[in-house]
N, C-alpha and C positions, 0 to 999 in steps of 0.2 A: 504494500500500500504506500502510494506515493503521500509526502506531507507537503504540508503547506506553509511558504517563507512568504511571512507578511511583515513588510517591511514600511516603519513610519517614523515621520519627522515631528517631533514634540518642542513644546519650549521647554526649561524647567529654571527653577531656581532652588532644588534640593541640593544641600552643602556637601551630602552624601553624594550628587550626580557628580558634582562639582570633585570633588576628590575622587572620584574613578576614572573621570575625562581626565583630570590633572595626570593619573599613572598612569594613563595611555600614553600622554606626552611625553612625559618624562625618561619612559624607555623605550622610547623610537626616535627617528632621525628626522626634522633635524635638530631635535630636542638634546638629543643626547650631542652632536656634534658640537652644541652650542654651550653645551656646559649647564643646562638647566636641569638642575634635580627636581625633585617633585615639590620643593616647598615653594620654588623659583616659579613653577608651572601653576600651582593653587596660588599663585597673586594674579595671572592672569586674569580669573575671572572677576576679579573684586574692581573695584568703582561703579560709576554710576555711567546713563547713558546706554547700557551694555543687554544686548539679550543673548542669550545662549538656545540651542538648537541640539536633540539629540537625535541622531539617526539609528534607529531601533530594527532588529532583527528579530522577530518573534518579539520575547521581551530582554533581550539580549542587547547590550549598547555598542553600537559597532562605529559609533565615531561620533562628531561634533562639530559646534561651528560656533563660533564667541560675534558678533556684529556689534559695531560701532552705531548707533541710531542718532546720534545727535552731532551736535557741533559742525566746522568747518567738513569735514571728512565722514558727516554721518553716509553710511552707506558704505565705511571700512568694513572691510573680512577681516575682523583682527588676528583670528585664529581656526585653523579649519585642521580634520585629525581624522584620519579615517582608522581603526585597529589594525593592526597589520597583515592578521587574520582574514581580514576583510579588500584587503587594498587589488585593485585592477579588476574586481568586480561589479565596475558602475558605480557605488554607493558616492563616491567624491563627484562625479560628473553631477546627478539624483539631489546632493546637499547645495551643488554651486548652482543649480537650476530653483533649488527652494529660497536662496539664498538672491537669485536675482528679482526674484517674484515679490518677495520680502520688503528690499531694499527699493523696487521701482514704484512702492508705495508710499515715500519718504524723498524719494530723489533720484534723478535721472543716471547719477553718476555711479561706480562701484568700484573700489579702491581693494587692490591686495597685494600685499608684500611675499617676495618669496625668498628664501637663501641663496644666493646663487649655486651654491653646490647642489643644489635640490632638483637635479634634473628633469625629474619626472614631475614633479609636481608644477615645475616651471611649462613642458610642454603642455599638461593638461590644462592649466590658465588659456595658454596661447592659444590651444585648440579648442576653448572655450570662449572667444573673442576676444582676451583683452589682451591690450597693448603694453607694451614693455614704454614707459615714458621717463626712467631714469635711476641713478643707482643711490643708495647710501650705504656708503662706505661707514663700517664701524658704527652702526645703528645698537643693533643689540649686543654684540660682543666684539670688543677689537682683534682686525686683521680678518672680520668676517664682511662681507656685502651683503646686503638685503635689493632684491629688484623691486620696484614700484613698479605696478601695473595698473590699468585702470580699462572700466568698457564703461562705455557713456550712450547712451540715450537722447542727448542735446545738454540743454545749457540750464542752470539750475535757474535763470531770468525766467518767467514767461513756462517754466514745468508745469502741466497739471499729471497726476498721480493717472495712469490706465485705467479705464472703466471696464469692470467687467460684467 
């Protein structure tokens, strides 16, 4: 008997969800590359502005997604995390597609930074529309580069949010 993978995108703000997306980060790449342990990775989600996303497998958390909702750059991906378990199965393409639907509520524009050593994760941006528009050098850790990326919609002047 074949079973059934039902697969859904939640908000949450349990401190418990929050600490098991943080151990996902923490022991994967480019988390680990970067030198962020898990207590580095549970500040991620803390301020305000912020909503979090989990992407669920059965009832099983197979990844995440931290968005930036306010300010100059509301419409940031701050943080996106698929399990590793999980990875090259669609679910990052499935969260960046919830993730634009989300944010073109709020704003035309959708900002996300990647490692540069993060190859994969960089093509799947790219093959996702957005455009590579510039580097910072020594963002989160020195001698490391973060890419700026960004897909836009028009101009945040003159936006109104898609009718559905």
């Amino acid at each position: 008997m074949e079973s059934t993978i039902n697969v859904t995108i939640e908000q949450t703000t349990n401190q418990t969800d929050f600490e098991y997306c943080a151990l996902l980060m923490a022991k994967s790449d480019p988390w680990i590359t970067l030198g962020m342990d898990f207590d580095l990775c549970v500040q991620a989600f803390a301020g305000v502005s912020k909503e979090v996303f989990i992407i669920k497998i059965n009832t099983e958390i197979a990844g995440f997604v931290i968005l930036q909702i306010d300010g100059t750059f509301k419409g940031y991906i701050q943080t996106i995390c698929i399990n590793e378990n999980y990875r090259g199965k669609g679910l990052g393409k499935k969260l960046l597609t919830f993730c634009e639907e989300r944010i073109l509520k709020i704003s035309p524009t959708i900002f996300i930074c990647v490692s540069s050593f993060n190859a994969k994760a960089l093509q799947l941006y790219i093959d996702f529309g957005f455009k590579i528009i510039g580097e910072l050098p020594n963002f989160i850790k020195e001698g490391f580069t973060e890419i700026l990326l960004w897909k836009t919609f028009g101009s945040k002047i003159g936006f109104s949010a898609p009718q559905k």
